[in-house]
C-alpha positions as CSV (number, residue, x, y, z in Angstrom):
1,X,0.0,0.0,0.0
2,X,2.8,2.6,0.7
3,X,4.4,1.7,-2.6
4,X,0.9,2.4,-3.9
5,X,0.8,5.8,-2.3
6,X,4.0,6.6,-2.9
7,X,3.9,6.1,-6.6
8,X,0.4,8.4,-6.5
9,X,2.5,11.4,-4.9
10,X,5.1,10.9,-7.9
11,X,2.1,11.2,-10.8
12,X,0.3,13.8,-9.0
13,X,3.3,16.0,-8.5
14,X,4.7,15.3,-12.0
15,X,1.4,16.6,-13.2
16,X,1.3,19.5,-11.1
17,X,4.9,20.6,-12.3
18,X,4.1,20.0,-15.8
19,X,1.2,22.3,-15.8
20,X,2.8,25.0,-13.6
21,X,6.0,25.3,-15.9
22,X,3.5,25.0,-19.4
23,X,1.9,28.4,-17.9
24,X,4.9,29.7,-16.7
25,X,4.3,30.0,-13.2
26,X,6.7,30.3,-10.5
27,X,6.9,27.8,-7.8
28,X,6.1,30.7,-5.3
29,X,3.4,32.3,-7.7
30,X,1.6,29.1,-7.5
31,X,1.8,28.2,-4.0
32,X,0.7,31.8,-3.0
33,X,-2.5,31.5,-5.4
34,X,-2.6,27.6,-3.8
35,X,-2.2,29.1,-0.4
36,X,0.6,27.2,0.4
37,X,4.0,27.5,1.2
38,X,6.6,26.7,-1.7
39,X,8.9,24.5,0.1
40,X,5.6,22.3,0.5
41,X,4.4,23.2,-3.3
42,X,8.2,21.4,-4.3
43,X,7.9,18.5,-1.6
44,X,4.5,17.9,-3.7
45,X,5.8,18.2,-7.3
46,X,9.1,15.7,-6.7
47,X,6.6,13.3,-5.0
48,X,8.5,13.4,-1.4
49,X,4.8,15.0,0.1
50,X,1.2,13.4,0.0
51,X,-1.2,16.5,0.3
52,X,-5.1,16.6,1.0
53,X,-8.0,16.9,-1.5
54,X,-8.4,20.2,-0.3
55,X,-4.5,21.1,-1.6
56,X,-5.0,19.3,-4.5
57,X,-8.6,21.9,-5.5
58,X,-7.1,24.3,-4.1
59,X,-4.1,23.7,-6.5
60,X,-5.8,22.6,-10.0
61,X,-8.1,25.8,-9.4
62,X,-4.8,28.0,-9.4
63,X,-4.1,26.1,-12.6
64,X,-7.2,26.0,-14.6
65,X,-7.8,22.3,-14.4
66,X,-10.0,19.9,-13.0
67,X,-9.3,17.9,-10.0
68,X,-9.3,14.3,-11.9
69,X,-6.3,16.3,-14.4
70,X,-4.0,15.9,-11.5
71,X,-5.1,13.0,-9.7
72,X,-6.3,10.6,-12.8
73,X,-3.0,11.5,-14.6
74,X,-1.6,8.4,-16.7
75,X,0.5,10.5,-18.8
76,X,-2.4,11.5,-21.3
77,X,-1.8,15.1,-22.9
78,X,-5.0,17.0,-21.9
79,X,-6.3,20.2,-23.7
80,X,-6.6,23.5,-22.0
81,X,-10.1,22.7,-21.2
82,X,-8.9,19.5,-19.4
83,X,-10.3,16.8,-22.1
84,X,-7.8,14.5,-23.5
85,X,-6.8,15.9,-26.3
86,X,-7.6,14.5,-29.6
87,X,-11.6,13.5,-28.4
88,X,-14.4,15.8,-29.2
């Protein structure tokens, strides 16, 4: 199960960095629209911190996304509206 959870951080935060460096944020731009601390928003991205559902909204909000875009990420390219892209 750790494994499990362990592997989730790594997608989730993967995700989360990949959309905050397509829009150019900063690491502290987005954890101060996030309301959270940067040193945590990095712990996320490199997979080292779980975070609640509340952090992850609060975080795909500040990015434009849905919720299942960081969480349901398999490594599918998703449009700006958050739909895979390629599928009407």
């Amino acid at each position: 199960m750790r494994q499990i959870y362990g592997e989730f951080n790594e997608l989730t935060g993967k995700r989360v960095r990949e959309l905050r460096l397509e829009r150019e944020y900063t690491r502290n731009y987005l954890a101060e629209q996030a309301d959270i601390s940067s040193r945590f928003l990095c712990e996320i991205e490199f997979g080292r911190k779980g975070c609640s559902a509340y952090v992850i909204y609060r975080l795909a909000v500040s990015l434009g996304v849905r919720v299942d875009c960081l969480i349901a990420y398999d490594g599918t390219e998703y449009g700006e509206d958050g739909g895979k892209m390629g599928q009407s």
